[in-house]
C-alpha positions in Angstrom: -18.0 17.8 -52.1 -20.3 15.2 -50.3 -19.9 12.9 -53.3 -16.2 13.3 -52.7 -16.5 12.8 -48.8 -18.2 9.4 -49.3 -15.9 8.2 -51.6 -13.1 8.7 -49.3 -15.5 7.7 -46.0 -16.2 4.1 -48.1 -12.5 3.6 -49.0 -11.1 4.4 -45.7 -14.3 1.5 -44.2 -12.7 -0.9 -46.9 -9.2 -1.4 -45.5 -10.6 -1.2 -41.8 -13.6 -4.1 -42.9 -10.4 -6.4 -44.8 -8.5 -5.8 -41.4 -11.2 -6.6 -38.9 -11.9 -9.6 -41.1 -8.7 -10.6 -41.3 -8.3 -10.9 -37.0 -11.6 -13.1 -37.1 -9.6 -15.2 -39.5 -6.9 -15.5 -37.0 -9.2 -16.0 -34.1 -10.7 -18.8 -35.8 -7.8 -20.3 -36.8 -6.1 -20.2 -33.7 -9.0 -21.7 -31.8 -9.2 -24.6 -34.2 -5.7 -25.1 -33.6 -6.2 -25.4 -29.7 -8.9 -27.3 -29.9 -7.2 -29.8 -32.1 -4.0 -30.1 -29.7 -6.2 -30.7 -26.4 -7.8 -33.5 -28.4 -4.5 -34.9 -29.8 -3.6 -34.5 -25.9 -6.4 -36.5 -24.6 -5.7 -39.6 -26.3 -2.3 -39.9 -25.0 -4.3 -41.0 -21.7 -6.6 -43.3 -23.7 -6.2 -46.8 -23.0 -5.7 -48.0 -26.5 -2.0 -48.2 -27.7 -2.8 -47.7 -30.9 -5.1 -44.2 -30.0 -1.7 -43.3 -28.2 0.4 -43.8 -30.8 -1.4 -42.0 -34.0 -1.9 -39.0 -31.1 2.3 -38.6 -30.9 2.5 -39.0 -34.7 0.0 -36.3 -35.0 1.5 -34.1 -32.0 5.2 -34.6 -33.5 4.3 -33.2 -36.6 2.5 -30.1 -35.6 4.8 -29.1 -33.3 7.7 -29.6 -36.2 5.9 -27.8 -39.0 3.8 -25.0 -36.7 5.8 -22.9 -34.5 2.6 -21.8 -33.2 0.4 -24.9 -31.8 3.9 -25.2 -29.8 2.4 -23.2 -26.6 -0.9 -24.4 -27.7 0.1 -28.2 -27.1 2.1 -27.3 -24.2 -0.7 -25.8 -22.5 -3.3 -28.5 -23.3 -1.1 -30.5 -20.8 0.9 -32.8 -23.5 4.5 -32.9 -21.1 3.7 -34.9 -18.9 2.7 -37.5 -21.0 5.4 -37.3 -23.5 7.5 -37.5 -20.3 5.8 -40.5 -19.2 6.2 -42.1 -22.4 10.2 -41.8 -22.6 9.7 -44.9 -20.6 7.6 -46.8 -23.2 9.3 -50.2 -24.6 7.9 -49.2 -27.3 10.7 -47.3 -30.2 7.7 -45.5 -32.2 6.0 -44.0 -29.4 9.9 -43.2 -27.6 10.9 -41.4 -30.5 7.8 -39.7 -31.2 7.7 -38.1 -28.1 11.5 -37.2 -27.7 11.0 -35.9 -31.4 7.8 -34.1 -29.7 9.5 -32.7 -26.6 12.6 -31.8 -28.6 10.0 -29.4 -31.2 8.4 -27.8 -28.0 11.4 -26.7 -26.0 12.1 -24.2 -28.9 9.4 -21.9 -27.0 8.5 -24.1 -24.3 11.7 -24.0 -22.1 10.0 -22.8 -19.0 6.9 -25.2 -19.3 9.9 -28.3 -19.9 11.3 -27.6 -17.1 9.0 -26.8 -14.6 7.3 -30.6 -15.6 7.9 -32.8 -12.6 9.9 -35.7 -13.1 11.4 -34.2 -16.9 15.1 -34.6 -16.3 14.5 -38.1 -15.3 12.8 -39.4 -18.4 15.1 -37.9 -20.4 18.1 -39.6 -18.7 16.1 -42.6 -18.8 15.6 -42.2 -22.9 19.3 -41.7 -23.0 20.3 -44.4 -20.5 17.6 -46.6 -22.5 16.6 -45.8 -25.5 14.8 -48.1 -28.1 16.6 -46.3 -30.8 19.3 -43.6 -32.1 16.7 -41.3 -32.8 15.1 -41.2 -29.8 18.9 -40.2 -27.7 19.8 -37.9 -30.2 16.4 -36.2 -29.8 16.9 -36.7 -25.6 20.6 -35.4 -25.8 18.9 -32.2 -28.8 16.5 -31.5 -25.9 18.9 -31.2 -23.4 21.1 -28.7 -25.1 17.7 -26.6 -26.5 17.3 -26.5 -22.0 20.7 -25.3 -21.5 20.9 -22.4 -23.3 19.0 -20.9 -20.9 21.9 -20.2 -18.4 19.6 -20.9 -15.3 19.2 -23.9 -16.3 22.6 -24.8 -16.4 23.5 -26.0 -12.4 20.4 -28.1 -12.5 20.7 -30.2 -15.5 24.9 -30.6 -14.5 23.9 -31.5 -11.2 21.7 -34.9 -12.3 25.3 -37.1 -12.6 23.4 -39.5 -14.2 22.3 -37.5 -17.3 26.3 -36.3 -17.4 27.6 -40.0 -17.6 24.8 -40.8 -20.0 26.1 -38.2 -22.4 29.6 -39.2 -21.6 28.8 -42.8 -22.3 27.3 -41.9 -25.8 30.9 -40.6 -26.8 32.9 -42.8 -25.3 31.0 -45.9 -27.6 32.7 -46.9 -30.5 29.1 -48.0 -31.6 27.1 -44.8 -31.1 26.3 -42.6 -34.9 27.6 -39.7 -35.5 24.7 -37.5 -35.0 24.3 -39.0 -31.8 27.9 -38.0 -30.8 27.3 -34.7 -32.1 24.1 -34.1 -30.0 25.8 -35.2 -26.5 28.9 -33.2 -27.5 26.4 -30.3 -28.0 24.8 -31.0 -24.5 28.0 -31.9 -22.8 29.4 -28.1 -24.3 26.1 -26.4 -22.4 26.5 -28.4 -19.1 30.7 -27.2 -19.2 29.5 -23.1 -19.8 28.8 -23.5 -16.0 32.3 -24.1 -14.1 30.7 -26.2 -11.0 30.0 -28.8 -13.5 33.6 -29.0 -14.8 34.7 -31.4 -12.0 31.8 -33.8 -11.8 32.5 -34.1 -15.9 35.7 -34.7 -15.2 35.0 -37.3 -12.1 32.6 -39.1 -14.4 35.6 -39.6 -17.3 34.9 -37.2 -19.3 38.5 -36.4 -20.4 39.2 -39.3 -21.6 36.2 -40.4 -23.8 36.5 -36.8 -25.4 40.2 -37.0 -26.4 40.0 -40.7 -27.4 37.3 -38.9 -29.5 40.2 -36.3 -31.0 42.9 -39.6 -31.7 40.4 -42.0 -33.4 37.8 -39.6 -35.1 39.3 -38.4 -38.6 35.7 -36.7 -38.8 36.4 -33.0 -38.9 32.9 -32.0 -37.5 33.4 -34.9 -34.5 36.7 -33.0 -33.6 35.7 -29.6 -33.8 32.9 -30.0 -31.6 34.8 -32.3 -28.9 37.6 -29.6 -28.5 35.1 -27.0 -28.1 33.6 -29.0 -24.9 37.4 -29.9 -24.0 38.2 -26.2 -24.0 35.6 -25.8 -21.3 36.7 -28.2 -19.4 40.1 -27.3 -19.1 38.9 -24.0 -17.5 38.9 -25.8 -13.9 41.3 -27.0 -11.5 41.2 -30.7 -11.7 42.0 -30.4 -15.1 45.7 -30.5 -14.9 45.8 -34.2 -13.3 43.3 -35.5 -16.1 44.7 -33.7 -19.1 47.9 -35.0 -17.9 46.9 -38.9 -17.8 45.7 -39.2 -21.2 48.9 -36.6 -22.8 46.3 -33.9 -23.1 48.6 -31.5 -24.1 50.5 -32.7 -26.1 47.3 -33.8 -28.4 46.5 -30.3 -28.3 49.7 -28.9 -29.2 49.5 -31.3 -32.6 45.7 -30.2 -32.9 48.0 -26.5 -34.3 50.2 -28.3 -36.6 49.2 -27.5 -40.0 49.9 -31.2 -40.9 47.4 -32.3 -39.2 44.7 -30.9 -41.1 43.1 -28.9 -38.1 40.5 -26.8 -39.2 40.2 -22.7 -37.7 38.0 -23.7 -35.5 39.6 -26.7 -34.1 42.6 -24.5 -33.7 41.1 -21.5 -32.2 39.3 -24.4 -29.7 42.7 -26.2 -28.9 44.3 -22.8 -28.0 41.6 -22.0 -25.5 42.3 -25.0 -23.9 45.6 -24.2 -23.2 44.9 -20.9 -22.4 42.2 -22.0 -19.7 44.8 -25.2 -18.8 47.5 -22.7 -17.9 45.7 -20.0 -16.1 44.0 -22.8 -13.8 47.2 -24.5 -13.6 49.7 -22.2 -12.9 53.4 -22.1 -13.8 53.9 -25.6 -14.0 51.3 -26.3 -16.8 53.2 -23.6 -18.4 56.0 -24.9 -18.7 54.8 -28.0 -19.4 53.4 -26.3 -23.1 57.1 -24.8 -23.6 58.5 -28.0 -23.6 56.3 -28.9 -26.5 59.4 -27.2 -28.3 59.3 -24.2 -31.1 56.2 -25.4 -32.7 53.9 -25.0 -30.2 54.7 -21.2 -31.1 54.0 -21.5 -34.7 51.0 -23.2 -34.0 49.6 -20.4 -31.7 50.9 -17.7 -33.5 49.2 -19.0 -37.0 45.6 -18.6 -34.8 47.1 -14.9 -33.8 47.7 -14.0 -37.5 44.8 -15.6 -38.8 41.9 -17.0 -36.6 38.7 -15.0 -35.5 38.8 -11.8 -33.1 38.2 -14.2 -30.5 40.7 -16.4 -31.2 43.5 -13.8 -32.1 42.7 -12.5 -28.4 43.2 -15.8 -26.9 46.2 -17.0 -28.7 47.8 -13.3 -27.6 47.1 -14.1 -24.4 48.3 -17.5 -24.6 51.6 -16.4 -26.1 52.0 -13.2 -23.5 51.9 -15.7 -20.4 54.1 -18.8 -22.5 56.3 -15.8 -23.8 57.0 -14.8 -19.8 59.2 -17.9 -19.2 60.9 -17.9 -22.7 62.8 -15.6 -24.8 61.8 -17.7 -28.4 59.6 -15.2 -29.3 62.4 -12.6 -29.7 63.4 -14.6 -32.7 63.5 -13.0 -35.6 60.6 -15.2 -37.7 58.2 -13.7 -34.4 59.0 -9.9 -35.7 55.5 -10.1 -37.7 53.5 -10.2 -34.1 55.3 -7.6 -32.8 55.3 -5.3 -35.7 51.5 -5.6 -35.9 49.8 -3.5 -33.8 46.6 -5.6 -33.5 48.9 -8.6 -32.6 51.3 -7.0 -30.4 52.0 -9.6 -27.5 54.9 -6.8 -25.8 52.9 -5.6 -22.6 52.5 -2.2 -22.2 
């Protein structure tokens, strides 16, 4: 039996060695890894550009391809400095750090943010950046910040990072991914409703729509209805919807011969929704007078969009449907007769 015993003793040690070996493994690999990033780190302060540069190269591509020097970087000090070099003339070392900062706010949200002097680099790279990439990684930075909701009044509260994003739309000249990155920022600044107005104040509105009527992209008008659905939820909406037709682009957003994706549906219907219940009766009735197909439009997202949508164009209908009597008509009965679309009240 004591043969036995030490044959189960040794294989028991063997598993425990491979484990305890293992951690030292991790241990050692981890401290190479800090001590690598607090080097990297210290030559952004040398005095040779060209020390600088190879650093953010370096930096940028750890921080894309190893989720876990992230904190490691972040720690060793590197914001400040890649904050610091937003305002470089030069477009390598810009983009590098944007790139850089825009790798580290995946896990690094607190440590952005709490960097003195942040928010104003980054307007500055949007503001004046030495290339596409480096705004699109500025604008991708910002929108990693706001999905932290606390985040949310602060960022919308610097106007000059709002009219930066703005401006990126409103340019005929700007890429497509860089529109689709302030669009994405722009949509986390509007999930806080104090921001609405200053959006609107800074022309907003307008550059988003223009957007809606020149883009055939399908991507480019998805995403600038979902920020105009936000923005519609706020009571200075009604006057600037109103001066560029708002509505009515909407309202053809849900005719199927537009072309109109779901989504671009389901986000055109929330506008309404949020347009009306901010704007009362008047707004209302504004959306009747679009005439019958304003009703097919919304009732299509009711038959067939996402829960989400299906609840809002319901609810769309029930307050449109208190001020007419065309959903009585006979092609309506399918709403009705379907329990999960009924828009009767009970």
């Amino acid at each position: 039996w004591s043969h036995f015993l030490k044959i189960i003793r040794s294989n028991v040690k063997i598993p425990r060695e491979r484990e305890r070996e293992r951690e030292r493994e991790r241990v050692l690999k981890m401290e190479v890894k800090r001590r690598t990033a607090k080097t990297l780190v210290s030559k952004l302060g040398s005095v040779s550009e060209q020390t600088r540069t190879e650093a953010l190269c370096e930096l940028r591509l750890i921080s894309k391809h190893d989720p876990e020097s992230r904190p490691l970087i972040a720690d060793a000090g590197a914001i400040p400095y890649l904050a610091e070099t937003l305002y470089s003339p030069s477009s390598i070392c810009q983009e590098n750090a944007t790139a850089t900062l825009l790798n580290l706010s995946i896990s690094n949200r607190e440590s952005l943010m709490s960097t003195r002097g942040l928010l104003d680099a980054l307007s500055h790279a949007l503001r004046n950046s030495t290339s596409p990439s480096a705004a699109q990684s500025a604008a991708a930075t910002l929108y990693s910040l706001l999905t932290v909701e606390d985040y949310r009044s602060i960022i919308g509260s610097k106007r000059d990072i709002v009219y930066a994003l703005i401006d990126i739309v409103r340019n005929p000249n700007s890429l497509p991914r860089s529109i689709k990155d302030a669009n994405k920022a722009l949509f986390g600044i509007a999930l806080y409703p104090l921001n609405r107005a200053t959006m609107i104040e800074l022309g907003a509105v307008s550059a988003l729509f223009s957007l809606v009527v020149k883009d055939g992209r399908l991507g480019v008008v998805e995403d600038a209805t979902a920020v105009i659905a936000q923005i519609a939820g706020c009571e200075e909406a009604r006057d600037a919807f109103r001066k560029v037709s708002g509505i009515g682009l909407l309202v053809d957003l849900l005719d199927r011969s537009t072309g109109s994706n779901g989504r671009t549906k389901e986000n055109a219907v929330s506008a309404l929704l949020n347009l009306v219940q901010c704007g009362g009766e008047q707004v209302a009735n504004s959306v009747r007078e679009m005439g019958v197909g304003v009703y097919d439009g919304i009732a299509d997202v009711a038959e067939n969009g996402s829960s989400k949508g299906k609840s809002k164009a319901i609810a769309l209908l029930k307050v449109l449907d208190a001020g007419s009597s065309i959903l009585q008509e006979p092609r309506f009965d399918y709403l009705s007769s379907n329990s999960s679309l009924s828009i009767h009240s009970s």
